[in-house]
C-alpha positions in Angstrom: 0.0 0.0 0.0 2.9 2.3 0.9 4.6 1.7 -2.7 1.5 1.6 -4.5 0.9 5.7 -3.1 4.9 6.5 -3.4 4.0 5.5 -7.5 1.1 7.6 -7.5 2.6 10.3 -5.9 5.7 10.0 -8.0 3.3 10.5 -11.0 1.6 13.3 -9.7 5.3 15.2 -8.9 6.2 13.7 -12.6 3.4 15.6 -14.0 4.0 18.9 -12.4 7.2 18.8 -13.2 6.5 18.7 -16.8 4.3 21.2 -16.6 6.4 23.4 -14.9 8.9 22.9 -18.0 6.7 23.9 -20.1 4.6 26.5 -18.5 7.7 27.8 -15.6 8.8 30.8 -17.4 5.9 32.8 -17.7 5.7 32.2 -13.4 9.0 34.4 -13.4 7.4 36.9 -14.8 5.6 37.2 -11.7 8.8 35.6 -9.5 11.7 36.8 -11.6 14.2 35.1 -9.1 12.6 31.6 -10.6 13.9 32.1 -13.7 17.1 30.1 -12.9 15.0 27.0 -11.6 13.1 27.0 -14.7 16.2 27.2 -17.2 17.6 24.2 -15.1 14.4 21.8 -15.4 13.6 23.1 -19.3 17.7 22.0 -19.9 16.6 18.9 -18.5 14.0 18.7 -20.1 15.3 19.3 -23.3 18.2 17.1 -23.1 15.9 14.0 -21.7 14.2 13.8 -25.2 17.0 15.1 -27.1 20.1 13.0 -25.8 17.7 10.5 -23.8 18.7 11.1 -20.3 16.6 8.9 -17.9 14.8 10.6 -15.5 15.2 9.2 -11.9 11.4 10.2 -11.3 10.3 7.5 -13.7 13.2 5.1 -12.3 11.2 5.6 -9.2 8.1 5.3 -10.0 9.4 1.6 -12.0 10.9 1.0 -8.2 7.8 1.6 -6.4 5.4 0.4 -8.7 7.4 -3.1 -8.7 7.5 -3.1 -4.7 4.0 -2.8 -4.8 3.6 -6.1 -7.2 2.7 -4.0 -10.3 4.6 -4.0 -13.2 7.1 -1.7 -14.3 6.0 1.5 -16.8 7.0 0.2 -20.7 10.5 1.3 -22.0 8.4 4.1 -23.8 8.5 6.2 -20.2 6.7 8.3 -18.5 4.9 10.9 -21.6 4.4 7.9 -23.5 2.5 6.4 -21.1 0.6 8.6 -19.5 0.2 11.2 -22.3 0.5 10.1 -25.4 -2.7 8.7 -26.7 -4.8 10.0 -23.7 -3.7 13.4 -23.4 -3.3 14.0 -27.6 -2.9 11.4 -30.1 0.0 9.6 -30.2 0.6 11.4 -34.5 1.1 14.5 -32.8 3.8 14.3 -30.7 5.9 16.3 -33.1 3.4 19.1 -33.0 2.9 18.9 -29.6 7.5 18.9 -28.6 6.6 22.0 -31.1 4.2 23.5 -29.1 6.2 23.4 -25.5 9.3 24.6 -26.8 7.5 28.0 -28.3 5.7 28.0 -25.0 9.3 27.9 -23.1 10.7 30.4 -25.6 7.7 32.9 -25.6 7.6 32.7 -21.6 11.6 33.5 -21.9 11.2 36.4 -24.5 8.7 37.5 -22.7 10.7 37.1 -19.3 13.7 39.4 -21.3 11.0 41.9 -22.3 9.5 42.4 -19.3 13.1 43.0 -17.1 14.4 45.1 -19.8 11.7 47.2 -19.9 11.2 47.5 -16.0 12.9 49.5 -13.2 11.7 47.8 -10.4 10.8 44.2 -9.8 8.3 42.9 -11.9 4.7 43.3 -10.7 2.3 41.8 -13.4 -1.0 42.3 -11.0 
């Protein structure tokens, strides 16, 4: 039972976290100090699907789910399981790698924008 909720609580971090790669740079627009976080976890991001890094949330996951008697996630990972093909259809993962990266690079533009064109911390509200 304890394994069973470190997996499902490993999924629900997982998911955040990818989120947060993808949506984390328009929150330093608000929390300009964040900015740093979020070009750490997009770089890890980027390089997980671009060199194939393993991520040690899914290695985890794999740990606790196989404690708990379950199986391991497929070799596919983590966004193949979970996402792809319930979240958007498994042709447009292309469009959708598209998509997150313009997100991460309009969140930074607009991140640069924003501090060059301000004198005093950032306040969006």
């Amino acid at each position: 039972m304890l394994f069973r909720a470190l997996a499902d609580l490993t999924v629900v971090v997982h998911l955040a976290f990818i989120a947060y790669v993808v949506a984390g740079g328009f929150l330093a627009w608000r929390f300009p100090r964040t900015i740093w976080l979020h070009l750490c976890a997009a770089a890890w991001g980027f390089a997980s699907i671009v060199v194939g890094i393993d991520c040690p949330l899914t290695a985890l996951e794999n740990w606790a789910r196989t404690q708990a008697g379950d199986s391991a996630l497929p070799s596919t990972g983590f966004i193949a399981h979970y996402l792809t093909g319930v979240v958007y259809p498994e042709s447009a993962v292309g469009l959708v790698r598209l998509l997150a990266a313009g997100a991460v690079i309009v969140s930074w533009t607009g991140y640069v924008y924003l501090r060059a064109h301000s004198r005093s911390p950032l306040r969006l509200s």
